[in-house]
Every structure is written in C-alpha cells, then in structure tokens.
C-alpha positions in Angstrom: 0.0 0.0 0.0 1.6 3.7 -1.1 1.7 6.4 1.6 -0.9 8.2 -0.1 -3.6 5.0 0.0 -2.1 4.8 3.8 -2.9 8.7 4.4 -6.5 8.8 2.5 -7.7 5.9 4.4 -6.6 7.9 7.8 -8.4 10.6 6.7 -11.2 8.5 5.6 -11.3 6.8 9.3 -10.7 10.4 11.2 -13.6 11.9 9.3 -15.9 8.6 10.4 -14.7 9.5 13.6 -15.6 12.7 14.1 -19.2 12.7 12.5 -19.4 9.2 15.2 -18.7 12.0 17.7 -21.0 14.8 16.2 -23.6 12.6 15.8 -23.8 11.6 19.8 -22.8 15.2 21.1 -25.8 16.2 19.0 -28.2 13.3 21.0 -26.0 14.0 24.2 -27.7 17.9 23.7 -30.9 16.7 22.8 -31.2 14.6 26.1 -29.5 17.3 28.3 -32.0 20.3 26.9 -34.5 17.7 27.5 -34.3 17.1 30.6 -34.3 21.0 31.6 -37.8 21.0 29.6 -36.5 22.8 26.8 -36.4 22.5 23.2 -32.8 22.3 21.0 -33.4 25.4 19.5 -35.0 27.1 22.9 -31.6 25.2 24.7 -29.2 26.7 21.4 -30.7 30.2 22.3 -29.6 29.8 25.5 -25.9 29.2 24.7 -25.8 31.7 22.5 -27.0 34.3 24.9 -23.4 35.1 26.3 -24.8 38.5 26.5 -27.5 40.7 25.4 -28.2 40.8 21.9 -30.8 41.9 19.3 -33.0 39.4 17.8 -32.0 39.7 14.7 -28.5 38.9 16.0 -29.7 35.9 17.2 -31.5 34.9 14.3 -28.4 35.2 12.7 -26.2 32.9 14.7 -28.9 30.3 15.3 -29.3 30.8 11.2 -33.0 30.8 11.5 -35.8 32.8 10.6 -36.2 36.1 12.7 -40.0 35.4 13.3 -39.0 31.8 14.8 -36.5 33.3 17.3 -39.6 35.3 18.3 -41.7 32.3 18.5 -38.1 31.1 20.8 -37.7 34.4 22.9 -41.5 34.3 24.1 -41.1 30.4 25.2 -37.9 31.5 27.4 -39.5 34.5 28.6 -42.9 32.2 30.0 -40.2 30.1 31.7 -38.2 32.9 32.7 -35.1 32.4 31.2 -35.0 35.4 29.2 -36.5 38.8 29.2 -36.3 40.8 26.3 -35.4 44.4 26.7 -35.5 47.6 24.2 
C-alpha cells in the first residue's frame, strides 16, 4: 500500500470518527436540553446568549428565521429564562 492510499484511508477513518462523535454530542444535547424542559433550538438560544443581543443577531447565529427566534424568545420568557429588553 503507497503512503498516499495509507494517508486517504486515515483521513477516511478520522472523518468517520468525528461525525461518530458529532452525531452523539448532538443526541447527548438533545437529552441534556430535554431534561431542563426545553427544546434544542430554545436550549441553542440559551448558549448563545453570552450577552444581550438583538434578535435579529440571534437569528443570525442560530441561522434561522427572525419570526422563529420570536416564536423562541416568548417560550424562554414564560419560563423565565430570558427577558427581552429595548
């Protein structure tokens, strides 16, 4: 086998790896937000919120529609995890 057959197949198995590893951070989320009572986009909000931001900001990171984060920002605020503010 030539070093580059040797290198493409430890690329092929690294990149199996790491979707392996995406795949159960991803249910490992799910199950965590889950478990607080809140949804994985209400839970991705969440993280995101570092700090006060607009909306639209937050659309924008959560690459979503700016009426869902609306839809996301009055679920938080009933559960008083967010407020928003002008």
């Amino acid at each position: 086998m030539s070093r580059r057959e040797d290198r493409v197949r430890e690329a092929y198995e690294l990149s199996r790896m790491l979707v392996a590893v995406t795949d159960e951070a991803k249910s490992d989320f799910t199950r965590i937000a889950a478990s607080f009572g809140l949804s994985v986009p209400m839970a991705r909000a969440l993280v995101s919120l570092e700090q006060p931001c607009p909306m639209s900001e937050l659309a924008d990171q959560l690459a979503c529609d700016r009426s869902y984060v609306t839809s996301i920002a009055d679920h938080l605020e009933q559960q008083d995890l967010a407020e928003r503010a002008p």
